[in-house]
C-alpha positions in Angstrom: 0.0 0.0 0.0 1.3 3.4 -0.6 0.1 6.8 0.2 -0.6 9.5 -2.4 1.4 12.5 -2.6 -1.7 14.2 -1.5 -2.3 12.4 1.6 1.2 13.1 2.3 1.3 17.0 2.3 -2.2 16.8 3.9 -0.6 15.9 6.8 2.7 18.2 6.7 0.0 21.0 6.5 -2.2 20.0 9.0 1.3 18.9 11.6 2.3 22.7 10.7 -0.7 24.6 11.6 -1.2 22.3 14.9 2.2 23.2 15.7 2.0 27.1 15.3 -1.0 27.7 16.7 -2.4 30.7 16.9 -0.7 32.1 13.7 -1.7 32.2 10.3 0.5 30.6 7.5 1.2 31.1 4.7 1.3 28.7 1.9 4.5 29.3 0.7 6.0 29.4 4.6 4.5 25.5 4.7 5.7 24.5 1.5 9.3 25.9 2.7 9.3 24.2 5.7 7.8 21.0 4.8 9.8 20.8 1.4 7.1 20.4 -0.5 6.2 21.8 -4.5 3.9 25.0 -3.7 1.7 24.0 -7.2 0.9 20.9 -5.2 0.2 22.3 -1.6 -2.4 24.6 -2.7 -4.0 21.9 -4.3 -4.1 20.1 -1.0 -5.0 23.6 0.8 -7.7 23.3 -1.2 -9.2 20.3 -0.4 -8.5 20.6 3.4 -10.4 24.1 3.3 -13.4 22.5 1.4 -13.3 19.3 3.8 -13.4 21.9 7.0 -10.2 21.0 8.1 -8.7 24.4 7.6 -9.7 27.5 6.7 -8.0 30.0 4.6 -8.0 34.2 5.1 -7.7 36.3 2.3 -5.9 39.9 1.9 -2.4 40.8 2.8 -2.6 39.0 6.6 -4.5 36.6 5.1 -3.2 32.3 5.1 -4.5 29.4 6.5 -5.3 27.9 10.2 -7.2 24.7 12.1 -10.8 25.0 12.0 -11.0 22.4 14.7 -9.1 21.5 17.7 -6.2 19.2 16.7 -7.5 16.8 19.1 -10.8 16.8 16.9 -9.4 16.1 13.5 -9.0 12.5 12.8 -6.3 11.3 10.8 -8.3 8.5 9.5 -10.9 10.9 7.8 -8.4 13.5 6.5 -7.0 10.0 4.7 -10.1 9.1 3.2 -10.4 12.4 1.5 -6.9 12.2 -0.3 -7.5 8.5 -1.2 -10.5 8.6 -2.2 -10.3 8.3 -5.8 -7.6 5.9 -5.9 -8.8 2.3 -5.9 -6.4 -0.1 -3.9 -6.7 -2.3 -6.8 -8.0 -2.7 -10.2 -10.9 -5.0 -8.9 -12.1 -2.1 -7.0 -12.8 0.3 -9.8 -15.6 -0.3 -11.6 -15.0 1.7 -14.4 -11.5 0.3 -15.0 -11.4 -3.3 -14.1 -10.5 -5.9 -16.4 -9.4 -8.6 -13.9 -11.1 -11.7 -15.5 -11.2 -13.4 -12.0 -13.1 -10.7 -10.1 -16.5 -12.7 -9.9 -14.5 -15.8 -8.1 -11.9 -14.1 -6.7 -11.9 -14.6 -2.1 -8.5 -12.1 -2.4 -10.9 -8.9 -2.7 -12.6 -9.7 0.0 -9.8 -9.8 2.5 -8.4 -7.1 0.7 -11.6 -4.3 1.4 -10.9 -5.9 5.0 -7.7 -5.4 5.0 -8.2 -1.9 4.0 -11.1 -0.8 6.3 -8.7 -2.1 9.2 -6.4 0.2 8.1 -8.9 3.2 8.1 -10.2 1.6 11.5 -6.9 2.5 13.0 -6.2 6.1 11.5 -9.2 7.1 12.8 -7.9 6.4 16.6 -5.3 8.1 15.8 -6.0 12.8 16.3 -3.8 15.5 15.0 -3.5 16.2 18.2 -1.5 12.8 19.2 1.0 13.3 16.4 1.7 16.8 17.0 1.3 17.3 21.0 4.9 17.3 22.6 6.9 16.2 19.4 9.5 18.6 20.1 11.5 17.4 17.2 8.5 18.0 14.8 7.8 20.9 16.1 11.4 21.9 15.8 11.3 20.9 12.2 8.2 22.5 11.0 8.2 26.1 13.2 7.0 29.2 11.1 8.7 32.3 12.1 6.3 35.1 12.9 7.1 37.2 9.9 4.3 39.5 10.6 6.2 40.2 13.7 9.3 40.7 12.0 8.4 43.3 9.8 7.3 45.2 12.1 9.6 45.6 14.6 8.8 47.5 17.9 10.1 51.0 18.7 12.8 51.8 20.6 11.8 53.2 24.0 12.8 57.0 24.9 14.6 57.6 27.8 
């Protein structure tokens, strides 16, 4: 089983907003920091704002941020929307399957199992758990405050 590219930098996004919370990102500052293609990551931005996983600001302080709690976005569902339209395997497309042995065939059985126990899991598993006092992560994926930075505050008079 692998992953989509997708799924992949649905995570790094959602990991980086959990772990600078309270600030809004940009999506260029997560691509940067997550060393992903910015073409693809506001593809994924997309999806996570239209799923209500994120949700995005517009104007010059405008980015992205949670729209939920990390501890109430589960990873299993955020998974489901990236994989959707990728069958595990041919036999599961309808449109597209030419396997011969699909009518007779036990292995696609224990394969939908298989896959819903893999779903089953993800969905025990919250933002919140992969993100919550991962130092190292956190480490890896902090967005300075460049808001803060351009801005700097003015000398006191004495």
């Amino acid at each position: 089983m692998r992953l989509t590219t997708k799924t992949n930098l649905a995570a790094r996004v959602l990991m980086a907003c959990a772990l600078n919370h309270g600030k809004t990102l940009r999506s260029s500052e997560i691509a940067q920091v997550s060393n992903a293609s910015l073409n693809h990551l506001l593809q994924v931005v997309n999806g996570l704002q239209a799923h209500g996983f994120i949700e995005t600001l517009r104007g010059r302080h405008g980015g992205l941020r949670l729209a939920r709690a990390p501890e109430q976005i589960a990873m299993g569902s955020v998974f489901r929307v990236f994989e959707a339209g990728h069958p595990f395997a041919e036999c599961f497309d309808a449109d597209a399957n030419t396997c011969p042995l699909t009518a007779e065939c036990r292995l696609r059985g224990y394969i939908a199992r298989a896959v819903e126990a893999f779903y089953h899991e993800l969905d025990m598993v919250t933002l919140d758990d992969l993100t919550r006092g991962n130092c190292g992560l956190e480490a890896l994926l902090n967005v300075p405050d460049t808001l803060a930075q351009a801005c700097p505050q003015p000398m006191a008079q004495a």
